[in-house]
C-alpha positions in Angstrom: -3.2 -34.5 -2.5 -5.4 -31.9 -1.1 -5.4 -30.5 2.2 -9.0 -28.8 3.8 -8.8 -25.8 6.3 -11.7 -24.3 7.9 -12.0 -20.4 8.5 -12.8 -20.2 12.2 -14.1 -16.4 10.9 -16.3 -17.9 8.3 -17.9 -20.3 10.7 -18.8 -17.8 13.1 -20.3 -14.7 10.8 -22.6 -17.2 9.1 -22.7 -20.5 11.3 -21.9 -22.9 8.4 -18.6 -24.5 8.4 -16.6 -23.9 5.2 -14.0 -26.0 4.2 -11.2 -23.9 1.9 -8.8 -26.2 -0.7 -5.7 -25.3 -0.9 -2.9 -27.2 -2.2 -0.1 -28.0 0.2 3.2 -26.0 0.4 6.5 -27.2 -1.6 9.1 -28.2 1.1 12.0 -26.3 -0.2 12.0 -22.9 2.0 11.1 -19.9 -1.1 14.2 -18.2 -0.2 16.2 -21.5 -1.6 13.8 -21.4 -4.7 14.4 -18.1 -5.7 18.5 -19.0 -5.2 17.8 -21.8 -7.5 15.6 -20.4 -10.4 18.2 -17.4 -10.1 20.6 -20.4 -10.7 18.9 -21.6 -14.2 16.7 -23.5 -12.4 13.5 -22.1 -14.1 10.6 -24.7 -13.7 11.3 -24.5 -10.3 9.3 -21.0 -10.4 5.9 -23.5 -11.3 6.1 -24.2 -7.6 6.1 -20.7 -6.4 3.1 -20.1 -8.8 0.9 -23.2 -7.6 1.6 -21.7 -4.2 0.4 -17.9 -4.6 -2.1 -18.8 -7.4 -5.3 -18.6 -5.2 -4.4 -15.8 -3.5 -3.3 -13.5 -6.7 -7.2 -14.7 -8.1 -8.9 -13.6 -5.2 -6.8 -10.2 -5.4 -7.5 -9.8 -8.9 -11.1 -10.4 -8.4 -11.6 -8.3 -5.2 -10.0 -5.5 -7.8 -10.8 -6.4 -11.2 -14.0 -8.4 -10.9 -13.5 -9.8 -14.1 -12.3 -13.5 -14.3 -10.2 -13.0 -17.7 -8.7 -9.9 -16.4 -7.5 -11.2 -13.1 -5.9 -14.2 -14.9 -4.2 -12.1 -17.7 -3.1 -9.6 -14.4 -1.5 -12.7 -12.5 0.2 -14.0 -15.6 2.1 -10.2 -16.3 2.4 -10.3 -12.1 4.5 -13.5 -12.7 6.4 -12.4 -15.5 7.0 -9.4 -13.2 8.2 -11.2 -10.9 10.5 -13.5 -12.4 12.1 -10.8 -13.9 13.0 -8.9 -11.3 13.9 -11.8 -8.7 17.1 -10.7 -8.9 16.0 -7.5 -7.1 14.1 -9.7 -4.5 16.0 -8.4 -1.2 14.5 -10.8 1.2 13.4 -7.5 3.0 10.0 -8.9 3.4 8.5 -12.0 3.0 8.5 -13.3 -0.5 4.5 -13.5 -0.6 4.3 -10.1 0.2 6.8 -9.0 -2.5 5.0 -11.1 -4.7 1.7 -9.9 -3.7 2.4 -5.8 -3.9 3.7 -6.8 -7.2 -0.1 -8.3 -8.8 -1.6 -5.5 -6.0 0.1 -3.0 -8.6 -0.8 -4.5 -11.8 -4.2 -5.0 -10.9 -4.9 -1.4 -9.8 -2.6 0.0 -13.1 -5.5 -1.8 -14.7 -8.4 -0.8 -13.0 -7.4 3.2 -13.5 -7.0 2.2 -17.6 -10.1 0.9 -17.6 -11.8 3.3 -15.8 -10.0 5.9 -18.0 -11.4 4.0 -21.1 -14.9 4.2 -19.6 -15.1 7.9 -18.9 -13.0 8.6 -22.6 -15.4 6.4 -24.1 -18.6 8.3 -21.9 -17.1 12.1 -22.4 -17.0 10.9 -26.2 -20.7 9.4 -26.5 -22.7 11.1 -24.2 -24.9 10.1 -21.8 -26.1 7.5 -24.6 -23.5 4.8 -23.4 -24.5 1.7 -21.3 -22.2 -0.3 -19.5 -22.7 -3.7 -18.4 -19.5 -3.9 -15.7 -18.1 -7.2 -14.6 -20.1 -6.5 -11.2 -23.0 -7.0 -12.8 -22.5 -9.7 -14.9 -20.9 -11.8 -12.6 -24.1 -11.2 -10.3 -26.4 -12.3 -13.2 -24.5 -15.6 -13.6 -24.4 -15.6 -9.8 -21.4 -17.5 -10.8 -20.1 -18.4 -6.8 -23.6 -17.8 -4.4 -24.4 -15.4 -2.2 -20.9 -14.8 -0.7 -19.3 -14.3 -3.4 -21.8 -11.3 -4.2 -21.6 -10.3 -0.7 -17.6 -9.7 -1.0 -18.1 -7.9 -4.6 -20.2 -5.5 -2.7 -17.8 -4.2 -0.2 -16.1 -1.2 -0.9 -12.4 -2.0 -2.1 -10.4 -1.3 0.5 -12.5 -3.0 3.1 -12.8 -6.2 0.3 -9.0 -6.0 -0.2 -8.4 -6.1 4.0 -11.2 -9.1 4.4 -9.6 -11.2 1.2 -6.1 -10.7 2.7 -7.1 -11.2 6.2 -10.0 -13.7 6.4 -9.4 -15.6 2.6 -6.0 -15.8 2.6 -5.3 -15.8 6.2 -2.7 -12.6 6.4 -1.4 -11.5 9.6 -2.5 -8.0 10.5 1.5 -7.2 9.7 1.5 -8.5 6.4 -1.7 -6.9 5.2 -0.5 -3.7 6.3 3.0 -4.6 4.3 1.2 -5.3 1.3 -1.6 -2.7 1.0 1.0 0.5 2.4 -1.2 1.3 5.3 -1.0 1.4 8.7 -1.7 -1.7 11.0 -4.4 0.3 13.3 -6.0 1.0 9.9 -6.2 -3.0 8.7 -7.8 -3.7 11.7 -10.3 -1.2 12.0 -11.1 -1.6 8.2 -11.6 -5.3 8.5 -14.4 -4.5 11.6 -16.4 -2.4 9.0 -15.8 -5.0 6.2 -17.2 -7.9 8.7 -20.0 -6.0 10.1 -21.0 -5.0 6.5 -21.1 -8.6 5.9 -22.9 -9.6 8.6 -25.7 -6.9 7.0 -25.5 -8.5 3.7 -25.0 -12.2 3.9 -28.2 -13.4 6.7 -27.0 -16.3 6.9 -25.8 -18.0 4.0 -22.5 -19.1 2.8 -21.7 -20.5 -0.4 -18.4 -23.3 -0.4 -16.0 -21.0 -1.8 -15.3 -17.3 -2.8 -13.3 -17.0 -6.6 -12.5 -20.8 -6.4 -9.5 -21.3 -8.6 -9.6 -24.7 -10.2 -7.0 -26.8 -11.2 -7.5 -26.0 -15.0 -7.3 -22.4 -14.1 -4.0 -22.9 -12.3 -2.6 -24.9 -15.0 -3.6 -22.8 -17.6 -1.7 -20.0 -15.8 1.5 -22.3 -14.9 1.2 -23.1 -18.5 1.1 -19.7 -20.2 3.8 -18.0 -17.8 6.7 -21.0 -18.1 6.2 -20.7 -21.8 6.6 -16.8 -21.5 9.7 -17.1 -19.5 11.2 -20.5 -21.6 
């Protein structure tokens, strides 16, 4: 079963009510789950994963903006992460851990690619023409005029609004997660939402990087045979 939330924010930058799926929360507290995968329970960490996967997609996307790329990022953030529960110290919130952890993969990747492109321009000249993800994900105008809205932002005012206004962070947490202050979280998610408000005129698609199920279980899939 499916439960629908609707983003007060959402409502009131574009005046259309927008109704986010998420799947509901397993009951056993993640503290205990982590005690029992630790255990030799492993399936255990397909609940964690159904949990975080929409929010890891919209990070990797808000980073990456390449759908194949964010899902290979949140499969080696999972593997990450199961490997190094042992190491999880309760310090913070588990979502947070779990969130700095694909935060880090997905920039590691961003800075190899972007080394790749300029190798790759430095060795061909001015002669080379890429296509980015940007723009081909524009052209297929695969998720409406929101989701091209969000691309558009700068990235760290598109990492604060995702964290903040997508996946519902507390002003605490996003500063937790992205290693900045708090007075800086809330002064970049002003500029992100008045950049919006530039952009959008209006309109509001149903869903920014909607993760299906066949995504997520392609994902839960993939990382419980890695770790089997």
């Amino acid at each position: 079963m499916e439960v629908f939330v609707t983003n007060p924010f959402i409502s009131y930058l574009t005046g259309i009510t927008m109704d986010l799926t998420i799947s509901p929360a397993e009951q056993i507290p993640e503290e205990q789950l982590v005690r029992r995968i630790l255990a030799g329970e492993k399936r255990l960490f397909e609940y964690i994963m159904r949990s975080y996967n929409q929010r890891l997609y919209r990070i990797g996307m808000s980073i990456l903006n390449d759908e194949q790329e964010a899902e290979d990022a949140m499969q080696t953030a999972y593997i990450n992460a199961y490997e190094h529960l042992v190491s999880f110290a309760e310090r913070s919130s588990f979502g947070t851990w779990l969130t700095r952890i694909m935060l880090n993969e997905c920039l590691a990747r961003k800075k190899k690619k972007l080394k790749f492109i300029m190798d790759q321009k430095e060795h061909r000249g001015n002669q080379i023409n890429m296509i980015t993800p940007a723009y081909v994900l524009g052209n297929k105008e695969l998720s409406g005029v929101l989701e091209t809205a969000v691309n558009q932002l700068p990235e760290k005012y598109r990492l604060v609004f995702v964290l903040r206004e997508i996946e519902e962070l507390s002003v605490r947490q996003t500063s937790e997660a992205l290693s900045i202050e708090e007075s800086n979280v809330k002064a970049r998610l002003s500029r992100a939402k008045a950049m919006l408000r530039g952009s959008l005129q209006g309109f509001m698609k149903e869903n920014v990087y909607s993760f299906h199920l066949t995504r997520c279980d392609r994902i839960v899939a993939n990382v419980l045979a890695s770790i089997d």
